[in-house]
C-alpha positions as CSV (number, residue, x, y, z in Angstrom):
1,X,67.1,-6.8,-8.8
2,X,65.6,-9.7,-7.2
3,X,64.4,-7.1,-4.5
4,X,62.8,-5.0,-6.7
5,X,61.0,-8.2,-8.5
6,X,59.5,-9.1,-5.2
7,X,57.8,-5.5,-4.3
8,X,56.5,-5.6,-7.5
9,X,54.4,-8.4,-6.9
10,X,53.8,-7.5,-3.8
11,X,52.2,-3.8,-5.1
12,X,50.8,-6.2,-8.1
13,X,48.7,-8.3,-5.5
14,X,47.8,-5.5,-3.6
15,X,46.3,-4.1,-7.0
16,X,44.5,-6.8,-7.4
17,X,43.0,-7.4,-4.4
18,X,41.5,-4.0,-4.3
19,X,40.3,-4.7,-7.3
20,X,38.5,-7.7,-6.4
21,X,37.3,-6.2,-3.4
22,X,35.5,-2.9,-5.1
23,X,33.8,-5.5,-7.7
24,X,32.7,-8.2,-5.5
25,X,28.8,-7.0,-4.7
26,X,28.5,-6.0,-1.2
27,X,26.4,-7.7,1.2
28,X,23.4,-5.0,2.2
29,X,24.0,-3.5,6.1
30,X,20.8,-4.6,7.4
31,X,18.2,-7.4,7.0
32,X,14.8,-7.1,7.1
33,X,11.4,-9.9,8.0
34,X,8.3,-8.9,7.5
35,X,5.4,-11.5,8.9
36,X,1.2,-11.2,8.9
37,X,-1.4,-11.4,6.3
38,X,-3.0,-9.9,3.3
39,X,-2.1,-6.6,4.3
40,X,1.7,-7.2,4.5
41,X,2.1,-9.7,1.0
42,X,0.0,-6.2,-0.6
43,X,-3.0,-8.3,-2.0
44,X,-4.3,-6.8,-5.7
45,X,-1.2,-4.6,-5.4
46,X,2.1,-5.3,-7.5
47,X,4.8,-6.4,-5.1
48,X,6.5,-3.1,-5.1
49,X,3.9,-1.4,-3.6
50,X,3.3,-3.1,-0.6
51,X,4.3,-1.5,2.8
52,X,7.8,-3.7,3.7
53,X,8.8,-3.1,-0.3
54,X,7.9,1.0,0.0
55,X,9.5,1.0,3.5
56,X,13.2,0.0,2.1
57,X,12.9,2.3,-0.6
58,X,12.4,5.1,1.8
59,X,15.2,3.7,4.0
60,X,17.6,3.4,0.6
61,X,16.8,6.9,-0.1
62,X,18.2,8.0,2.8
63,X,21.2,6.0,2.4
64,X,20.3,3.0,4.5
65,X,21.4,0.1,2.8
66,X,18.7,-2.7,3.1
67,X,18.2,-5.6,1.3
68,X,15.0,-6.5,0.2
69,X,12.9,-7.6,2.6
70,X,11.9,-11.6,3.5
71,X,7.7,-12.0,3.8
72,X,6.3,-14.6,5.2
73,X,2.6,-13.8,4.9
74,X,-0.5,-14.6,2.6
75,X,-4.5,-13.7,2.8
76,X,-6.6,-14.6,4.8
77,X,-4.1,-16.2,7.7
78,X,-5.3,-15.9,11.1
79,X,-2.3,-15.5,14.4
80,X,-2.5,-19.5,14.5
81,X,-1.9,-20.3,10.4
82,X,0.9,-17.6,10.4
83,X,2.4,-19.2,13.5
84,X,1.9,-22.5,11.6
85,X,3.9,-21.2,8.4
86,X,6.6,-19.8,10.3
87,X,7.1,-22.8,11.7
88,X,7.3,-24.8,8.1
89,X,9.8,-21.4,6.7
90,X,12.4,-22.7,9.2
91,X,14.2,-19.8,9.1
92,X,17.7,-20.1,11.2
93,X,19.1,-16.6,10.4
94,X,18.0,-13.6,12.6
95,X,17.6,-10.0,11.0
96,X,18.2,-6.3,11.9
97,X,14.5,-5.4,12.3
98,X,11.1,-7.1,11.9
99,X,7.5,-6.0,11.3
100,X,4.4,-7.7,12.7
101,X,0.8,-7.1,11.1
102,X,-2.0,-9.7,12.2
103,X,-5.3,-10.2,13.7
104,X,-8.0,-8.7,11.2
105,X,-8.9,-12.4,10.2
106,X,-9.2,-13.6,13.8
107,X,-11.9,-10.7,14.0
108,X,-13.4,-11.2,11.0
109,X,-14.1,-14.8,12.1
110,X,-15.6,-13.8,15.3
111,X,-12.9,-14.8,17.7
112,X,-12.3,-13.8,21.0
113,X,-9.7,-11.2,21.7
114,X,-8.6,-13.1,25.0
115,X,-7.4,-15.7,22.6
116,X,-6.0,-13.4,20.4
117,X,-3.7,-12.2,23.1
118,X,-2.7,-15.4,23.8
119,X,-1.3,-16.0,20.0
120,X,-0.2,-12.5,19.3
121,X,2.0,-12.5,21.9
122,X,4.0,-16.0,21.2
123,X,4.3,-14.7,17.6
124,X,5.6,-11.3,19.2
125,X,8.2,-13.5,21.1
126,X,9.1,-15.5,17.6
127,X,9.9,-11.6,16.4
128,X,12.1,-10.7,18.6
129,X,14.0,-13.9,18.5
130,X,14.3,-13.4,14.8
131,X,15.1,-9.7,14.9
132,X,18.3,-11.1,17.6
133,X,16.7,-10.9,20.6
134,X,16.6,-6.8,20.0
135,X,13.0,-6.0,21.0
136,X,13.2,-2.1,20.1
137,X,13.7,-3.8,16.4
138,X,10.5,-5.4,16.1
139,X,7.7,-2.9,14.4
140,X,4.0,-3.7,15.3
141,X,1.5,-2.0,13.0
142,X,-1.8,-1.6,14.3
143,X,-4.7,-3.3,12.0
144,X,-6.5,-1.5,9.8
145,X,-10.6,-1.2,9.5
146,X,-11.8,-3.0,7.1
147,X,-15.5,-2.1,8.1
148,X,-14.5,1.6,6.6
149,X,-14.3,0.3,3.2
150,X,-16.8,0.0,0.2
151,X,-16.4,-4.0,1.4
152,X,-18.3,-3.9,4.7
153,X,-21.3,-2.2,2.7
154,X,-24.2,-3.2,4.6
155,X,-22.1,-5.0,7.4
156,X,-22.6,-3.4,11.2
157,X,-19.7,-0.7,11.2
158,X,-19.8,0.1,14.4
159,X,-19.5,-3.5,15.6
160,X,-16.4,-3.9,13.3
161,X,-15.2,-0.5,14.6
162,X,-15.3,-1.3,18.0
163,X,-13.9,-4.6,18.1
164,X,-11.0,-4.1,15.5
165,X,-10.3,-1.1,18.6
166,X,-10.2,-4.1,21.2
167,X,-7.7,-5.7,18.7
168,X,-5.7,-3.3,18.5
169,X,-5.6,-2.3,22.8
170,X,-4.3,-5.8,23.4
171,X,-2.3,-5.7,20.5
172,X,-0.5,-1.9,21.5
173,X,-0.4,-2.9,24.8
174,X,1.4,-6.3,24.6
175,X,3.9,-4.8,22.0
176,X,4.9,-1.7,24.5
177,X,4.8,-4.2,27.9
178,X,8.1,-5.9,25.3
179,X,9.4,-2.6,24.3
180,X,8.4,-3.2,20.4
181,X,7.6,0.1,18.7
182,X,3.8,0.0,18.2
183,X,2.4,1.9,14.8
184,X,-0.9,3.3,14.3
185,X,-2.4,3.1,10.7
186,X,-5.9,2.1,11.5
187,X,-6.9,6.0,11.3
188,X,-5.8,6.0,7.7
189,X,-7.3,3.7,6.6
190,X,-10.9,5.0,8.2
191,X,-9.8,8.3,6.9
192,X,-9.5,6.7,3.3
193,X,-11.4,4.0,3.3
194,X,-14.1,5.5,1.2
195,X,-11.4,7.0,-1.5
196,X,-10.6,5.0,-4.4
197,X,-7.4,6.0,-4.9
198,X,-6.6,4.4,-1.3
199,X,-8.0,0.8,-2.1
200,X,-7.5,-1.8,-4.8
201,X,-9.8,-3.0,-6.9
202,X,-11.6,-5.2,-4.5
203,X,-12.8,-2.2,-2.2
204,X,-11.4,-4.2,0.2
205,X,-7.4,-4.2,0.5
206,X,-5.4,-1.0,0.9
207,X,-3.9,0.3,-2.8
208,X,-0.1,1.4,-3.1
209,X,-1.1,5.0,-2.2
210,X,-2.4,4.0,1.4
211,X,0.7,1.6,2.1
212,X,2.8,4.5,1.5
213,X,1.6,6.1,4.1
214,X,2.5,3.2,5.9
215,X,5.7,3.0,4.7
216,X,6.6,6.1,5.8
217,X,5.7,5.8,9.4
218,X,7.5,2.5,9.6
219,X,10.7,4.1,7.8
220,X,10.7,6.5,9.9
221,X,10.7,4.4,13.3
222,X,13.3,1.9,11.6
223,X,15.7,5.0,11.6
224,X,15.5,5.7,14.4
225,X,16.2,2.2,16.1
226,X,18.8,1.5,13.6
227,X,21.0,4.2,14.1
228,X,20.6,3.6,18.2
């Protein structure tokens, strides 16, 4: 009798610790920074609609459980400030994959790309540190135009053209020399940069539509590295 007594229990706590086990909330798979300016935070957009946001819904759709994502970005930052902020965050964990958008304010205050180089790459090294030292994890998106949009009315075009294409040279080519996946979107956004529905409010900032597209190309390259 006393046998019997003691499997019972035995089946009674294995019962309940399947039970506790299928109620507890589970942890999300994969982890995900995002890091840059205006463009990444989603300014005059609702949070949702930024790219990182729009990017894990596309990866939960296709059953790649991400949590939602960690930004550390705000407008207006140059490579320097966001190095800066990083450096106050203090983050200690790492994460499955990270994305890197910056330089359109160290263009739009005139400064040299040599010296962008030199910052863009020690904030490409902080990535990959963050993302565990996996390179092929970090996601470098390519900076948009802003002279395409209604903003830049009456602005040199051409100028901005040409040197947001220097940018974004140094930018693809330091990102490939430390096998980071590189991501073109600046074509989009000269594409749509005279369509409302593709900017906020401000004629200035990308609008939920455009970061979609975004989102897409970004989800799809996380895939891929994620399942690798």
């Amino acid at each position: 009798m006393k046998q019997h007594k003691g499997v019972f229990r035995f089946f009674c706590f294995i019962l309940l610790f399947c039970f506790l086990s299928a109620t507890k909330p589970q942890k999300p798979m994969y982890s995900y920074l995002a890091i840059g300016d205006s463009y990444t935070i989603g300014e005059q957009v609702p949070g949702k609609e930024n790219f990182p946001h729009q990017a894990v819904d596309i990866l939960r759709k296709q059953h790649i459980d991400v949590a939602d994502p960690v930004i550390i970005a705000t407008t207006g930052w140059t490579t320097d400030e966001l190095a800066a902020s990083i450096r106050e965050h203090n983050l200690k964990e790492t994460f499955s994959f990270v994305t890197l958008l910056i330089g359109v304010n160290n263009q739009y205050r005139g400064r040299s790309v040599e010296n962008y180089k030199e910052e863009f790459l020690q904030l490409l090294n902080t990535a990959i540190a963050y993302a565990g030292g996996h390179a092929t994890r970090v996601f470098v998106l390519s900076i948009p135009d802003w002279g395409a949009t209604p903003f830049a009315e009456g602005r040199d075009r051409h100028k901005i053209a040409t040197e947001i294409d220097a940018y974004n040279a140094a930018c693809k080519e330091i990102s490939i020399t430390h096998k980071c996946s590189f991501i073109e979107i600046t074509e989009s956004t000269r594409q749509n940069g005279q369509n409302p529905e593709y900017l906020a409010t401000d004629g200035l900032h990308p609008s939920g539509k455009e970061y979609g597209i975004w989102a897409g190309r970004l989800a799809t390259e996380v895939a891929k590295a994620l399942k690798q």
